[in-house]
N, C-alpha and C positions, 0 to 999 in steps of 0.2 A: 589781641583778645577782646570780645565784645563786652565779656563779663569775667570773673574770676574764676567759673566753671565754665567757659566754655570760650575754644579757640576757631575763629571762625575765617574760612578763606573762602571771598566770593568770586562769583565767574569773570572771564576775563572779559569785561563791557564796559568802556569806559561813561558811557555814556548815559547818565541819569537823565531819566521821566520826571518834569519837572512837575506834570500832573499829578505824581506819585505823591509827592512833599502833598500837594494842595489836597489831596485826597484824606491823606493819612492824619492831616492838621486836623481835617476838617469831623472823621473819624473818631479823634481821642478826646474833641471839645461834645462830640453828641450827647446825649443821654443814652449810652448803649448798654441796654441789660448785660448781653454778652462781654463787654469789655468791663461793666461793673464785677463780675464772677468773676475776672481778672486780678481784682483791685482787693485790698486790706481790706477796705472799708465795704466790701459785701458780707450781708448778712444772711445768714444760714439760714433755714426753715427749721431745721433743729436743734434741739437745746444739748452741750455738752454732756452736763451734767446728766441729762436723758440716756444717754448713751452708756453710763457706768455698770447698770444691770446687765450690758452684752458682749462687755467689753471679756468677761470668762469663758466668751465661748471660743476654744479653740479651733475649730470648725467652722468656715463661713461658705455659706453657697450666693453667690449671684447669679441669679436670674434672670434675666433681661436679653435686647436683640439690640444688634449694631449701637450708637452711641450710648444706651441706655446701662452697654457692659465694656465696650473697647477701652473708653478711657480707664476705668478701674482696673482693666485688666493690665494696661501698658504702667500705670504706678505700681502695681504689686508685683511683674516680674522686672524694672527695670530695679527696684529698690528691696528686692525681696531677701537680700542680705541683711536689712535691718529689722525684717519680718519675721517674728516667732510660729505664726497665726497658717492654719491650711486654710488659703481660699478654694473653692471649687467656683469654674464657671459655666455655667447654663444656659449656651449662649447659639443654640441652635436645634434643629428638632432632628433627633438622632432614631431608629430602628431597632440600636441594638443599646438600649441605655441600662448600664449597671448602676442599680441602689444599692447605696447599704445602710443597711436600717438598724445597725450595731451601733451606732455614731451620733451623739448629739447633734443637732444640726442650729443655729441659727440661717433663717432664711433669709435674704436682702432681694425683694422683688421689687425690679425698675422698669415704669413704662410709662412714659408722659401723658400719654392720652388715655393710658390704664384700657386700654383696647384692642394690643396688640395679638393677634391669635397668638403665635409661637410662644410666647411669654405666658400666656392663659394656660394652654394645654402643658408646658413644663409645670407651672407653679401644680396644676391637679395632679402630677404622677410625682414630683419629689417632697410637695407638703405634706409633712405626719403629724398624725395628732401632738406628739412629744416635743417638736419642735419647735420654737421661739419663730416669730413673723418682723420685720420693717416691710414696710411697701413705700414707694417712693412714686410717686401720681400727683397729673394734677388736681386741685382742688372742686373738684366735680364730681357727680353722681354716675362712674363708670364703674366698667366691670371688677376692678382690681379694689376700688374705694369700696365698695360692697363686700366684694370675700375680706378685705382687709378687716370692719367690722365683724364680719360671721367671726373670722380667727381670731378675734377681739388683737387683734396687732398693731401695732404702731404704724398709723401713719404720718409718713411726713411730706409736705406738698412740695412740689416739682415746680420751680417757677416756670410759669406760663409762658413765656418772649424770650426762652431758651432752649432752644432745639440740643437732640439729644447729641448730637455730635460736637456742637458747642459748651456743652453742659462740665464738661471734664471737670472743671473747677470749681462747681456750684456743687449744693449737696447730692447732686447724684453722682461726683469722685470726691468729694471730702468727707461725705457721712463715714463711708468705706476706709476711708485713709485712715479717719480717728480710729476706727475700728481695729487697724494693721498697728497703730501703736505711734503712727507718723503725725507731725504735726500739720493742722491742716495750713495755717497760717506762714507758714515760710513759705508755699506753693506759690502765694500772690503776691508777683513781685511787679506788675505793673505799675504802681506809685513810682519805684525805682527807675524801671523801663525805659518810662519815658522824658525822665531827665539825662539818659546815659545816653549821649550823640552817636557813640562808635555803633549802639544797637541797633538805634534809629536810622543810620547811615546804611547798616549792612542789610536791614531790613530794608529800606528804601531800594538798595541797591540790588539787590535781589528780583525785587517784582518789576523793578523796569527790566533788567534781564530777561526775567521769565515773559513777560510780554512779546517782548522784541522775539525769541524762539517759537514762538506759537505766530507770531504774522509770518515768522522764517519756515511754516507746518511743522516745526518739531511738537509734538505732542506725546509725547513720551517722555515721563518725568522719573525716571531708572532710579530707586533707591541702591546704593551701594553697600549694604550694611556687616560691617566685621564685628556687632558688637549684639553676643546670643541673646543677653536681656533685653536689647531694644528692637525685637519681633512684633510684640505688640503695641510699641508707640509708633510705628511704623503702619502696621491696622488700622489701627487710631485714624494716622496721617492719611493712610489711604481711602481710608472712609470719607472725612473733612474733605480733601481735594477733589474726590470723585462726584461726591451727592450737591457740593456745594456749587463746582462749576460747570458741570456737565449739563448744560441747557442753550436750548436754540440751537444747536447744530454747533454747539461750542464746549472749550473743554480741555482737560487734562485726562491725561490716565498714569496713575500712578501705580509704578512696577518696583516690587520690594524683591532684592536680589542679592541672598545672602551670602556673605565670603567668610571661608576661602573654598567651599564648597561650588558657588558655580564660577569660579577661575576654571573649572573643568568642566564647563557644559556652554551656558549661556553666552561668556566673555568674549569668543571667537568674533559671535554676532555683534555684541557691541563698539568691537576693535574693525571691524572690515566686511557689516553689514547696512544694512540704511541705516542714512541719516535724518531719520527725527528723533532722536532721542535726545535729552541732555540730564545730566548725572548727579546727585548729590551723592559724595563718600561721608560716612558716620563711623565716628573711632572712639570708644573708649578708655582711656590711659587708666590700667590699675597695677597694684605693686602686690598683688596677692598669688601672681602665678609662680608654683616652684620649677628650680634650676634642674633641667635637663643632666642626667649624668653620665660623663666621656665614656665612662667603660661601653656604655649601651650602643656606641656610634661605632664602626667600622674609624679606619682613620682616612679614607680618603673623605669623612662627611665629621671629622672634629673640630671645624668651625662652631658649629649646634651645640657644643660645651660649654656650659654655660650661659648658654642661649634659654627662653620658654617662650612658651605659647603665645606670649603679646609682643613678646621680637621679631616674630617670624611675619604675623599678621600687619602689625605696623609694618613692615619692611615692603610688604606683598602691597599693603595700601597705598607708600609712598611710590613703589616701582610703577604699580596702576596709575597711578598721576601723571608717572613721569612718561609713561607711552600717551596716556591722554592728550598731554600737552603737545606731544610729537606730531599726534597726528591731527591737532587741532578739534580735540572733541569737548564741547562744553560742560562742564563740573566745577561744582564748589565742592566746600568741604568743611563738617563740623566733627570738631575735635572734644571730647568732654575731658576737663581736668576733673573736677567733681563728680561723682552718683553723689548726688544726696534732691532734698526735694526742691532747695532753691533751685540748682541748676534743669531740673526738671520742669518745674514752673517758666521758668524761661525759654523754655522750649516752645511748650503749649500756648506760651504766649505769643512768641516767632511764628508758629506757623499758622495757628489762628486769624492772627492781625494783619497776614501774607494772604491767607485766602481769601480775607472779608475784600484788602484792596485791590486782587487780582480779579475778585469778581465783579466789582465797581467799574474798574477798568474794562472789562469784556462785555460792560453794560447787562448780566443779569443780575439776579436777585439771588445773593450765594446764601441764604437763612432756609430758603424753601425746597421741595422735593417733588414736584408735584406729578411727574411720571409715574412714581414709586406710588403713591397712592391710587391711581388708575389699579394697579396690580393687587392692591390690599381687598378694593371697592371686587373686582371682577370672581379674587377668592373668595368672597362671602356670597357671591352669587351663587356660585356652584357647592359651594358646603350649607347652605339654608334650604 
């Protein structure tokens, strides 16, 4: 185990990037805003205490596009067992969009450069006058800092040297968190992180793998996931790995492939179709599924007596393994003993601190996106 919530098996490579160490050293001593939002010792743009007046609304809407909503979204359904609170998210421009205008709303509008179209035109068709405002922007005179004033709302400023896909753990997923009821402060477990060798190790051990598969052209980063709540930490994940490495003719692409539902579609291909692909399986261990019962089985199938629904999937996960290893196909494997937000925070820290050193390693700039803004600059051309 790397941590006490989470059991971690890495690829089979024996062989560490010694650049990786010197990277990653080099990494944790910088001044990195993003690795500060990691850390205890980050300070929030807003005030707890602030927060008590919103904390009655049972009803939340976020707002926002890719990082500005992903991370929020993968804390509230990975942990949404300790959540009372309906979030709604707002996190794309839909055709057929149902209001209901029955229902208090508080509003949560996220957008760093407070400029975002999609984000613009949701906040004007779900904003009601009845409605309570946060806006989360940075500290500039944009679009969002504006309405936020007209709706007299709370704004809170969006650190600047944090891109949204980095932000998971800065007030654009912790304002939210406090809001779910969660604490924000066990999320940041960096201080810990980086005195635990075995994290260090597995994380090290990791990205020199992942290197070595990408000179190998594997480029296909197959999420395995048996576990329903971790859909959107996986978005999240997908978002991070895609916007952050994916420059110069370089890159990952990362495929989120849900089990045990594509055992019958996709799997075929992964077992005995090309190889660039290499695997992470994701399991989470809980003791809340009830016991299957005999009468309901035929007897040629009363094995499954007493069996449930995390025996069968673990079993299906370990079997996957085990044809994996047969046929020599590359996969780790994280195992979660905990849902709670320590072991969560751990994660985000894992894969964050993977992508910053995989994009170091590939020699670009993994904070920027600057394709994706050609695309923003060329829409406003045609809508002006």
């Amino acid at each position: 185990m790397i941590t006490p919530g989470i059991f971690y098996k890495n690829f089979k490579i024996n062989k560490i990037d010694s650049n990786i160490k010197k990277k990653l050293r080099t990494l944790i001593n910088e001044k990195n805003q993003v690795l500060q939002s990691l850390s205890i010792g980050y300070k929030d743009s807003f005030n707890k205490k602030n927060l008590k007046i919103y904390k009655n609304y049972k009803n939340v809407r976020i707002i926002g596009m890719g990082g500005s909503s992903l991370g929020t979204q993968a804390i509230y359904n990975f942990l949404k067992d300790k959540i009372k609170k309906n979030f709604k998210f707002i996190d794309n421009l839909s055709p057929k969009i149902k209001i209901n205008n029955d229902k208090k709303y508080l509003n949560l509008v996220v957008s760093k450069s407070g400029n975002t179209i999609e984000t613009i035109v949701n906040s004007s068709i779900f904003i009601k006058k009845k409605d309570k405002n946060i806006i989360i922007t940075e500290n500039k005179k944009n679009y969002l800092a504006k309405l936020g004033e007209k709706l007299k709302a709370e704004i809170v400023h969006h650190n600047n040297f944090i891109g949204g896909r980095y932000s998971v753990l800065s007030e654009v997923g912790m304002l939210p968190a406090e809001l779910m009821g969660l604490d924000s402060k066990k999320f940041r477990q960096f201080n810990n992180l980086i005195k635990n060798k075995k994290y260090l190790n597995a994380l090290i051990s990791s990205v020199s793998a992942t290197i070595y598969y990408i000179k190998k052209k594997k480029f296909n980063s197959v999420i395995i996931n048996y576990d329903e709540d971790a859909k959107d930490l996986f978005s999240w994940y997908q978002q991070l790995v895609a916007e952050s490495l994916g420059k110069k003719n370089n890159g990952l692409l990362p495929i989120i492939s849900n089990m045990p539902k594509d055992n019958h579609s996709v799997m075929q291909l992964y077992l005995d179709g090309f190889k660039n692909n290499f695997f992470t399986f994701f399991y989470v261990h809980e003791n809340n599924y009830p016991k299957f019962l005999s009468k309901n089985f035929l007897p040629s199938h009363n094995f499954l007596s007493k069996k449930n629904i995390g025996d069968i999937c673990f079993s299906q996960k370990k079997a996957t393994e085990r044809v994996f290893s047969m046929k020599n196909i590359p996969y780790r494997s994280f195992e979660i003993k905990k849902r709670d937000e320590k072991t969560l925070g751990e994660l985000f820290s894992f894969f964050i601190l993977e992508t910053i050193l995989i994009g170091r390693a590939l020699k670009v700039d993994p904070y920027n996106q600057p394709a994706v803004e050609l695309i923003k600059k060329e829409t406003k051309k045609l809508l002006v």
